[in-house]
N, CA, C, O and CB atoms as a CASP TS submission, in Angstrom:
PFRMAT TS
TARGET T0000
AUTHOR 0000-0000-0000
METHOD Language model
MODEL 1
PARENT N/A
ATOM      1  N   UNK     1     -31.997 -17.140  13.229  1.00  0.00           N
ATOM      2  CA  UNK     1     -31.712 -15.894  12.532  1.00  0.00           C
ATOM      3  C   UNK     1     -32.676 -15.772  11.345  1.00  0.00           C
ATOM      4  O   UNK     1     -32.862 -16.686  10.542  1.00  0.00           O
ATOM      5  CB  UNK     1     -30.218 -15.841  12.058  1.00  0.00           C
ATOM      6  N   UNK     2     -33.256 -14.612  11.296  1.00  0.00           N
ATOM      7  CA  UNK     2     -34.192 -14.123   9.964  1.00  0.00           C
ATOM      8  C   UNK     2     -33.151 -13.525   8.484  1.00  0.00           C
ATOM      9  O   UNK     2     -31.940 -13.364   8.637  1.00  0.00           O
ATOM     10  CB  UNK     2     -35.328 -12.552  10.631  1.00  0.00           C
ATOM     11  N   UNK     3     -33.762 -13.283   7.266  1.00  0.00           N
ATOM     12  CA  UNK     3     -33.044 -12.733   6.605  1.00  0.00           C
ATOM     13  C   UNK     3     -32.825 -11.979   6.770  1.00  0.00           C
ATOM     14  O   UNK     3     -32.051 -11.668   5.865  1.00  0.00           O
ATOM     15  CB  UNK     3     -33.099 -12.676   5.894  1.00  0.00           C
ATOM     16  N   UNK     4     -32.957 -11.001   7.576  1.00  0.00           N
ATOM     17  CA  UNK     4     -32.866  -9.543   7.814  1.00  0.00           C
ATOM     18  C   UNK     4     -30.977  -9.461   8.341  1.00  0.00           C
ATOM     19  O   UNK     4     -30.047  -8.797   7.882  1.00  0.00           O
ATOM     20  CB  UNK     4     -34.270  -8.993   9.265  1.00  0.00           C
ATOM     21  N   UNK     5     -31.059 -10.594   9.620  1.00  0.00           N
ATOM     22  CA  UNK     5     -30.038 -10.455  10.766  1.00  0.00           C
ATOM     23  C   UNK     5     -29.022 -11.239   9.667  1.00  0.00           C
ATOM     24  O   UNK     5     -27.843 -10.934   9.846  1.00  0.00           O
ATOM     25  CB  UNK     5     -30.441 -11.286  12.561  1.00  0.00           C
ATOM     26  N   UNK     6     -29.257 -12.190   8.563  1.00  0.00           N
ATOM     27  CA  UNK     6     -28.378 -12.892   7.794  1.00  0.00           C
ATOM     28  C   UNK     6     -27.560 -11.402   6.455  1.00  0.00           C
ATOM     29  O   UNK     6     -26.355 -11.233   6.270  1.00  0.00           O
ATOM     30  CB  UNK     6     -29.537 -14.416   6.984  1.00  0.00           C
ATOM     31  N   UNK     7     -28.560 -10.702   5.868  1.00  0.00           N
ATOM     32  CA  UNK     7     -28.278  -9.661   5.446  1.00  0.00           C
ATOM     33  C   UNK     7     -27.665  -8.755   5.814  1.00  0.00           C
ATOM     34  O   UNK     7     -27.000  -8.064   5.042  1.00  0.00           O
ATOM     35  CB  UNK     7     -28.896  -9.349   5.230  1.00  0.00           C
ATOM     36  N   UNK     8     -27.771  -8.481   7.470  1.00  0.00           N
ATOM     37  CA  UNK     8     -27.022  -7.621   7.892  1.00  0.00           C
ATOM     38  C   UNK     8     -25.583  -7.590   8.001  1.00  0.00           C
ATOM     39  O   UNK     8     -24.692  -6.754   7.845  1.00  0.00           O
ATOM     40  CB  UNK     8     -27.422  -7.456   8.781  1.00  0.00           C
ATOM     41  N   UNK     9     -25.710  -9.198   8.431  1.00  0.00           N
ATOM     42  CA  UNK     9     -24.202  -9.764   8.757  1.00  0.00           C
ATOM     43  C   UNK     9     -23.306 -10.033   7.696  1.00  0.00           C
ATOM     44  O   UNK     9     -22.079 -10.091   7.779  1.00  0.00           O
ATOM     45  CB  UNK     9     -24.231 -11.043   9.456  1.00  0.00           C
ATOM     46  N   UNK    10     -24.139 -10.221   6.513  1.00  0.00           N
ATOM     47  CA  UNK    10     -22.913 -10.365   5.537  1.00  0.00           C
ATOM     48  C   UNK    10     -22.807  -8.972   4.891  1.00  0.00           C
ATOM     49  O   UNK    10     -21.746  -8.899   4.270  1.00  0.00           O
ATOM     50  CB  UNK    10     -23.119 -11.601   4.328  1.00  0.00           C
ATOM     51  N   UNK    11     -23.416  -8.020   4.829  1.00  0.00           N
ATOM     52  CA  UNK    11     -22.761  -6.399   4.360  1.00  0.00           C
ATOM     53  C   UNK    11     -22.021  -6.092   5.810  1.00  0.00           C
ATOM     54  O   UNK    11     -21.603  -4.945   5.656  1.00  0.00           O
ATOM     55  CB  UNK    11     -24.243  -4.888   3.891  1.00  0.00           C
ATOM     56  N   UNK    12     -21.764  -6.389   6.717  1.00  0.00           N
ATOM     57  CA  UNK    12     -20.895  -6.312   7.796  1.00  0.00           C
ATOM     58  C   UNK    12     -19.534  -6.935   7.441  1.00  0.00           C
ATOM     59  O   UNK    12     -18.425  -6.432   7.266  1.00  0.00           O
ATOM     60  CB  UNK    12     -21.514  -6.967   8.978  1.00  0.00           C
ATOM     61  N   UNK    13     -20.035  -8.318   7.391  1.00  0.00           N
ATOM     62  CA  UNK    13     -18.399  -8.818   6.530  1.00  0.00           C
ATOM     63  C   UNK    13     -18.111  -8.325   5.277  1.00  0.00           C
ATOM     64  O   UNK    13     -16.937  -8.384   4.912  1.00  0.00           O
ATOM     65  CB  UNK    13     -18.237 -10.418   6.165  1.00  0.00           C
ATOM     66  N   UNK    14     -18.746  -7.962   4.713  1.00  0.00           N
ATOM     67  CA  UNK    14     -18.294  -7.150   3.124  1.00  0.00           C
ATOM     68  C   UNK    14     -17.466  -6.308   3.767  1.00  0.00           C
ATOM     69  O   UNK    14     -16.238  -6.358   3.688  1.00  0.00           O
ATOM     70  CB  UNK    14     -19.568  -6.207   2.045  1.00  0.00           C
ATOM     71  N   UNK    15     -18.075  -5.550   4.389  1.00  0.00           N
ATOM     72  CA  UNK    15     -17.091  -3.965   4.342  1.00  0.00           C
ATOM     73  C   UNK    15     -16.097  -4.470   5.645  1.00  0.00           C
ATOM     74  O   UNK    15     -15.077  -3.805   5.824  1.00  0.00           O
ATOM     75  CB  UNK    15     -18.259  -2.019   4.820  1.00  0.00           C
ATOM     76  N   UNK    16     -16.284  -5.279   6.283  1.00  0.00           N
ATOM     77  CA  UNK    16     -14.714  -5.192   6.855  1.00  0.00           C
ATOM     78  C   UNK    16     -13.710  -6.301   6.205  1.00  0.00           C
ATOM     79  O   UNK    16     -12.577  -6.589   6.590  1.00  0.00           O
ATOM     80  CB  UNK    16     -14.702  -5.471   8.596  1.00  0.00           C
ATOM     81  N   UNK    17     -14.347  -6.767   5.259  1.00  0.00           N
ATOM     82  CA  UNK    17     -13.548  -7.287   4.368  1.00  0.00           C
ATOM     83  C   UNK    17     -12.752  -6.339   3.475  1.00  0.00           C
ATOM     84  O   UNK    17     -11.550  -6.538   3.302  1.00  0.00           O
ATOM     85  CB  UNK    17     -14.287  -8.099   3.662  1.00  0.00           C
ATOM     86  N   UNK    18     -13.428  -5.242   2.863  1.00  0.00           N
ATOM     87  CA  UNK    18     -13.158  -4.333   2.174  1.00  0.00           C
ATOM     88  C   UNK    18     -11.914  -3.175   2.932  1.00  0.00           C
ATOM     89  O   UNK    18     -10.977  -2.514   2.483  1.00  0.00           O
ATOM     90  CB  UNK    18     -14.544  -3.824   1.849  1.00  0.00           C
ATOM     91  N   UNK    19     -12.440  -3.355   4.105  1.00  0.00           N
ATOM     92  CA  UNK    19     -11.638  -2.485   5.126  1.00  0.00           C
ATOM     93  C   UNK    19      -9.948  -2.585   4.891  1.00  0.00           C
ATOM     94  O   UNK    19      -9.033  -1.904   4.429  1.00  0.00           O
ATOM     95  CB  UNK    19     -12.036  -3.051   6.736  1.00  0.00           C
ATOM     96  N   UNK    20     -10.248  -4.299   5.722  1.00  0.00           N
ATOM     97  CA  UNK    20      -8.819  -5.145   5.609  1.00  0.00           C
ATOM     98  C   UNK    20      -8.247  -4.988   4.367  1.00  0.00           C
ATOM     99  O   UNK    20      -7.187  -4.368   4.279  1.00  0.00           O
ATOM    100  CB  UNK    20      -8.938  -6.707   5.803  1.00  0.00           C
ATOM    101  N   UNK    21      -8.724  -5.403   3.496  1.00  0.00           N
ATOM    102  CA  UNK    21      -8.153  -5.240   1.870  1.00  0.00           C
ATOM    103  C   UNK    21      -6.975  -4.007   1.438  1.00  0.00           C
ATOM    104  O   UNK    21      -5.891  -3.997   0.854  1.00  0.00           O
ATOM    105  CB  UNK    21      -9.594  -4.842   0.883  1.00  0.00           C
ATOM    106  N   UNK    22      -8.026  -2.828   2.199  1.00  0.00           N
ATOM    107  CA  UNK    22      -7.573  -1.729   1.622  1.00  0.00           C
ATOM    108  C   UNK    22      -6.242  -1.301   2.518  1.00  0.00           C
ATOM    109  O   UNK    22      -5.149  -0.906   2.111  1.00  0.00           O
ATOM    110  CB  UNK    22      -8.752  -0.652   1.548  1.00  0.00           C
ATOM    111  N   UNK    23      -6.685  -1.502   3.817  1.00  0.00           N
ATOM    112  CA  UNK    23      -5.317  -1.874   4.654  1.00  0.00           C
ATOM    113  C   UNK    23      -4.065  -2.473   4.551  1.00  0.00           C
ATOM    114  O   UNK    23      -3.027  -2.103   5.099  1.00  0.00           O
ATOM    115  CB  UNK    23      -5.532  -2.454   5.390  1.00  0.00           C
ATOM    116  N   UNK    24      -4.226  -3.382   3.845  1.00  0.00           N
ATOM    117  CA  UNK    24      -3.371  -4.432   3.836  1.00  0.00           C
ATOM    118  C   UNK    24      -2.936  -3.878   2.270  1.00  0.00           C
ATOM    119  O   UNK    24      -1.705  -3.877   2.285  1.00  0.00           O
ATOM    120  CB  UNK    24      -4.081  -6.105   4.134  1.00  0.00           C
ATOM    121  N   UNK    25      -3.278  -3.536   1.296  1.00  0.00           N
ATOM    122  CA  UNK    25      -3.363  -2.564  -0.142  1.00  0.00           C
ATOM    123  C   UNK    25      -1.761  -1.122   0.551  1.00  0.00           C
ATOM    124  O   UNK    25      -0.605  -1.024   0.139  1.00  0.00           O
ATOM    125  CB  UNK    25      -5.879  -1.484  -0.354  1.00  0.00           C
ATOM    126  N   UNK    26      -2.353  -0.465   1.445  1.00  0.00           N
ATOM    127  CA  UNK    26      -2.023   0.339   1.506  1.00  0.00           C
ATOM    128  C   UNK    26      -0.463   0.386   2.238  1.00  0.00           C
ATOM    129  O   UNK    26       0.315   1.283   1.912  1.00  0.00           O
ATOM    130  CB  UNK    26      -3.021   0.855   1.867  1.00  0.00           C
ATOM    131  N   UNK    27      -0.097  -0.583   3.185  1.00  0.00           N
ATOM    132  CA  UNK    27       0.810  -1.336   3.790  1.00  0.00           C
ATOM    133  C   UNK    27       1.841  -1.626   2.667  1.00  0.00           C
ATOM    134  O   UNK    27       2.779  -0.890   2.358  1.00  0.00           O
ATOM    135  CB  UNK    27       0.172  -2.566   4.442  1.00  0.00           C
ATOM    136  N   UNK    28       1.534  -2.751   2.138  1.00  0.00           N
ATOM    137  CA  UNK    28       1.780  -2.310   0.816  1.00  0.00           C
ATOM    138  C   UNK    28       2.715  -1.995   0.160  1.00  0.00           C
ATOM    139  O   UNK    28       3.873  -2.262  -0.159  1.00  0.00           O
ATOM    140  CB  UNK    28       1.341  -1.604   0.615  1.00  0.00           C
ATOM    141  N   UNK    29       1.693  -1.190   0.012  1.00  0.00           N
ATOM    142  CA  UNK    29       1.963  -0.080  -1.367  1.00  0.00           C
ATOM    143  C   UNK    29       3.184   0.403  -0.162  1.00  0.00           C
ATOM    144  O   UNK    29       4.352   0.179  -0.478  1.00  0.00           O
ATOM    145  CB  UNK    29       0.290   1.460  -2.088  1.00  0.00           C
ATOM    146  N   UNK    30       2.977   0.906   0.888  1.00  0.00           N
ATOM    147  CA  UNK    30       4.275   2.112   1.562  1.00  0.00           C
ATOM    148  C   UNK    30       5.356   0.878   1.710  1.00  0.00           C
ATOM    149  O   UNK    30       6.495   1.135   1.320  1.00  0.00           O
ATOM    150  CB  UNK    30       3.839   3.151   3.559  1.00  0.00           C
ATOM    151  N   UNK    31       5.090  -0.520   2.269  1.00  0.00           N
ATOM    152  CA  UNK    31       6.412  -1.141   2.265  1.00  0.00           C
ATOM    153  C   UNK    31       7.246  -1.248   0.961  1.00  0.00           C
ATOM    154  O   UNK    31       8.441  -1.021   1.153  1.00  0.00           O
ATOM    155  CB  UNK    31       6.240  -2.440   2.749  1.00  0.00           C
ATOM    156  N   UNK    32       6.857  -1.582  -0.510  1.00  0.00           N
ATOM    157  CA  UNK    32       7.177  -1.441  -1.683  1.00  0.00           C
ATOM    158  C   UNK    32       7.734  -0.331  -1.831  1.00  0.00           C
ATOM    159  O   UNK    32       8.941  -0.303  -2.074  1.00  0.00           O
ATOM    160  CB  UNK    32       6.312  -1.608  -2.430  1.00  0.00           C
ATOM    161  N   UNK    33       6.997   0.836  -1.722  1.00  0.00           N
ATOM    162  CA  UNK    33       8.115   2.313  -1.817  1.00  0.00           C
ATOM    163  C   UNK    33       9.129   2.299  -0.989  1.00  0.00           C
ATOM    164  O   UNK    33      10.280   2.284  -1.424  1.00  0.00           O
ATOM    165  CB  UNK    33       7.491   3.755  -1.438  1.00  0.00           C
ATOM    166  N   UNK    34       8.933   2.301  -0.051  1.00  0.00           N
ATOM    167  CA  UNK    34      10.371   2.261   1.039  1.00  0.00           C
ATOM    168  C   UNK    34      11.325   0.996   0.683  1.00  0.00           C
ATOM    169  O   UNK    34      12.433   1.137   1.200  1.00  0.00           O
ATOM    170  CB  UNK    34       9.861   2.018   2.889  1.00  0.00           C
ATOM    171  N   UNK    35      11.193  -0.173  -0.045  1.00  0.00           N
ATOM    172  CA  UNK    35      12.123  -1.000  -0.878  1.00  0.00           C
ATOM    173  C   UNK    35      13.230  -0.221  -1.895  1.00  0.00           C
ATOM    174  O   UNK    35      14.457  -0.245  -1.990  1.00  0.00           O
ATOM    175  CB  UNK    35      11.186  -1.905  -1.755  1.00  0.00           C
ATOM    176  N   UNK    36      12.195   0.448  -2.570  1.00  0.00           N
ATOM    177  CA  UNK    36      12.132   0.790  -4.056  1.00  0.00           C
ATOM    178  C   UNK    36      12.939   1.992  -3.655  1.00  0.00           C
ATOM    179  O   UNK    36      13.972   2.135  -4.311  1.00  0.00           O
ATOM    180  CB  UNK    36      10.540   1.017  -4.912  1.00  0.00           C
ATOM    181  N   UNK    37      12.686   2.944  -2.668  1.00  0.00           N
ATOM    182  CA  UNK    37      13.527   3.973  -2.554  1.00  0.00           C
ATOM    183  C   UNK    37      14.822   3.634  -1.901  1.00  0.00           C
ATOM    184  O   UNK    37      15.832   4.319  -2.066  1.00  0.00           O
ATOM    185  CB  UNK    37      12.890   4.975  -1.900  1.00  0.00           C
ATOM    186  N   UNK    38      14.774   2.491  -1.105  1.00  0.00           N
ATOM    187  CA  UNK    38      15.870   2.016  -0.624  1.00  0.00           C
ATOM    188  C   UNK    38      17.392   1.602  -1.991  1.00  0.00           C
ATOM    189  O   UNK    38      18.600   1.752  -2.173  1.00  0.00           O
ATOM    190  CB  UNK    38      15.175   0.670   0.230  1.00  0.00           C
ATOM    191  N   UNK    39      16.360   1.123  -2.497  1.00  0.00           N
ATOM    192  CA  UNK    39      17.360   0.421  -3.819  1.00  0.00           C
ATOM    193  C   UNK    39      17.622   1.850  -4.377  1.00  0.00           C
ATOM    194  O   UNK    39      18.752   2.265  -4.116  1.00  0.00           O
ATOM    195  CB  UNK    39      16.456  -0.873  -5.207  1.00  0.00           C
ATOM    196  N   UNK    40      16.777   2.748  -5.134  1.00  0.00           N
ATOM    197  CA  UNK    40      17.298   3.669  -5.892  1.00  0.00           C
ATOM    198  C   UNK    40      18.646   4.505  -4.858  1.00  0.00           C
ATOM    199  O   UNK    40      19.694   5.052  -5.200  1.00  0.00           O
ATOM    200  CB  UNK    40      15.942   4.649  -6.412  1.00  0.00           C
ATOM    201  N   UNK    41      18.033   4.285  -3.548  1.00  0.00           N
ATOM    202  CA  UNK    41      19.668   5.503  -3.532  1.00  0.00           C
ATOM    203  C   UNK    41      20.919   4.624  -3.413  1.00  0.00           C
ATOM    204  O   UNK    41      22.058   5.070  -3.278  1.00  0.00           O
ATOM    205  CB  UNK    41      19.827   6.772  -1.863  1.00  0.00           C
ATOM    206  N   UNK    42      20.616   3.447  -3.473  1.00  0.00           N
ATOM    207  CA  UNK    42      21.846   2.629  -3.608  1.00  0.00           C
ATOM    208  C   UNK    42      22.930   2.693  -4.645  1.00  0.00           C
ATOM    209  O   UNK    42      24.156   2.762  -4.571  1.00  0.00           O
ATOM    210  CB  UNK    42      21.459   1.470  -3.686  1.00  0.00           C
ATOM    211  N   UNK    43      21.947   2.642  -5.778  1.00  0.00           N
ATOM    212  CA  UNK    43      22.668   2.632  -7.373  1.00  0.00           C
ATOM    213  C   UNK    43      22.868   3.965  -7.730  1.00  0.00           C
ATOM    214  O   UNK    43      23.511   4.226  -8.746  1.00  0.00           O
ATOM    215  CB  UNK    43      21.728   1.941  -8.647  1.00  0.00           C
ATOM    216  N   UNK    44      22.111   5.377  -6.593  1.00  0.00           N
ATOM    217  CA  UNK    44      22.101   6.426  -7.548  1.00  0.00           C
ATOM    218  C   UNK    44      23.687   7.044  -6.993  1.00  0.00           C
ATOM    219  O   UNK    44      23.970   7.078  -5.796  1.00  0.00           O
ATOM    220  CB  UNK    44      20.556   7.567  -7.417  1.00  0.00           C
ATOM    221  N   UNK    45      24.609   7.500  -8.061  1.00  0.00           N
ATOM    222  CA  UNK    45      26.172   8.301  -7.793  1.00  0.00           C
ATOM    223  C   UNK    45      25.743   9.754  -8.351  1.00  0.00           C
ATOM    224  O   UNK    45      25.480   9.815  -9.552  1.00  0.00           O
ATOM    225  CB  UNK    45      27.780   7.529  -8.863  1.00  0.00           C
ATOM    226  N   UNK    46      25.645  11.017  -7.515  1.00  0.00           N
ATOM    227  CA  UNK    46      25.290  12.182  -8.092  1.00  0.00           C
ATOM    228  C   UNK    46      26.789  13.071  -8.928  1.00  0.00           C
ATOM    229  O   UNK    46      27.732  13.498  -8.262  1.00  0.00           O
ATOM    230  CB  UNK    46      24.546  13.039  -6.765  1.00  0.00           C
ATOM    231  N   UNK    47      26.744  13.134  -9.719  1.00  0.00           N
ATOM    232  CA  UNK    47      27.250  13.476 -10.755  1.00  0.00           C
ATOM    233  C   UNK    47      27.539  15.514 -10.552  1.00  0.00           C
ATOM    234  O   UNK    47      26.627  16.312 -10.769  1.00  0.00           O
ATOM    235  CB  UNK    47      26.110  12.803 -11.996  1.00  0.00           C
ATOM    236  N   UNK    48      28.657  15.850 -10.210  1.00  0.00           N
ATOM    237  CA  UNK    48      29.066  17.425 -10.193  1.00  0.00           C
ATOM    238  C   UNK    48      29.027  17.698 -11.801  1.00  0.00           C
ATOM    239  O   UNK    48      29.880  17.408 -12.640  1.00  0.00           O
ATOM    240  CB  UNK    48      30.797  17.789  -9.414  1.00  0.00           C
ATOM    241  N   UNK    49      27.610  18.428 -11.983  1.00  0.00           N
ATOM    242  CA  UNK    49      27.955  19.268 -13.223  1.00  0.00           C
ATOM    243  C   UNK    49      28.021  20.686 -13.368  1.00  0.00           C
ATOM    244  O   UNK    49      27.275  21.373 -14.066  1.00  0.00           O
ATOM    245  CB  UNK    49      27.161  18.996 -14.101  1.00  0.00           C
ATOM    246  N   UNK    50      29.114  21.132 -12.551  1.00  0.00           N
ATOM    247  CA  UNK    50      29.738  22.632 -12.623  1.00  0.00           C
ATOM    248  C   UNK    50      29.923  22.762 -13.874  1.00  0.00           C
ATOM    249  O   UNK    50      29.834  23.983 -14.005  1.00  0.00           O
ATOM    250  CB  UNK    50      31.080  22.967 -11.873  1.00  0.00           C
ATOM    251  N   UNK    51      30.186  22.199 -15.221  1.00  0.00           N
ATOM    252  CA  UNK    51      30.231  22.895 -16.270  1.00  0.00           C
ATOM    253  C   UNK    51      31.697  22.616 -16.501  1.00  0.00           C
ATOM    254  O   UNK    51      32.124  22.562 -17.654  1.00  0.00           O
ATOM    255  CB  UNK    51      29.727  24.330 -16.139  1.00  0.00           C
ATOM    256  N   UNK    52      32.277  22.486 -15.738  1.00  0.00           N
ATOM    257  CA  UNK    52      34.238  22.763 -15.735  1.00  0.00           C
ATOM    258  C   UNK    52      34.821  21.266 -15.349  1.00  0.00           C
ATOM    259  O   UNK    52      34.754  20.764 -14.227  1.00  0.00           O
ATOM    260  CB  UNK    52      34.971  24.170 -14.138  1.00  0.00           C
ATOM    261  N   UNK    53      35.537  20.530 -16.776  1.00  0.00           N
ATOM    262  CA  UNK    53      36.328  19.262 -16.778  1.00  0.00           C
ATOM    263  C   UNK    53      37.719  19.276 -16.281  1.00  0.00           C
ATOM    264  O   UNK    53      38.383  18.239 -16.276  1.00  0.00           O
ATOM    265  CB  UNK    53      36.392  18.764 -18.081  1.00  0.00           C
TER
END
């Protein structure tokens, strides 16, 4: 292999390194919300405020 084919190959693994990252970032991020929203409607009790006790 020349530097050329060595250069190529590692900005090849960069960006599908970068790829995965952002994948795996983004996964994530949506499994964390779907936790997070899970919990909030657990604790949330909606409250009737007609105005009238």
């Amino acid at each position: 292999m020349n530097e050329g084919q060595l250069s190529t190959a590692g900005i090849i693994a960069a960006v599908v390194v970068a790829v995965v990252t952002l994948v795996a970032a983004v996964l994530g991020g949506l499994a964390g919300m779907h936790y997070h929203r899970k919990v909030d409607r657990v604790g949330f009790t909606p409250v009737d405020d007609d105005g009238v006790d």
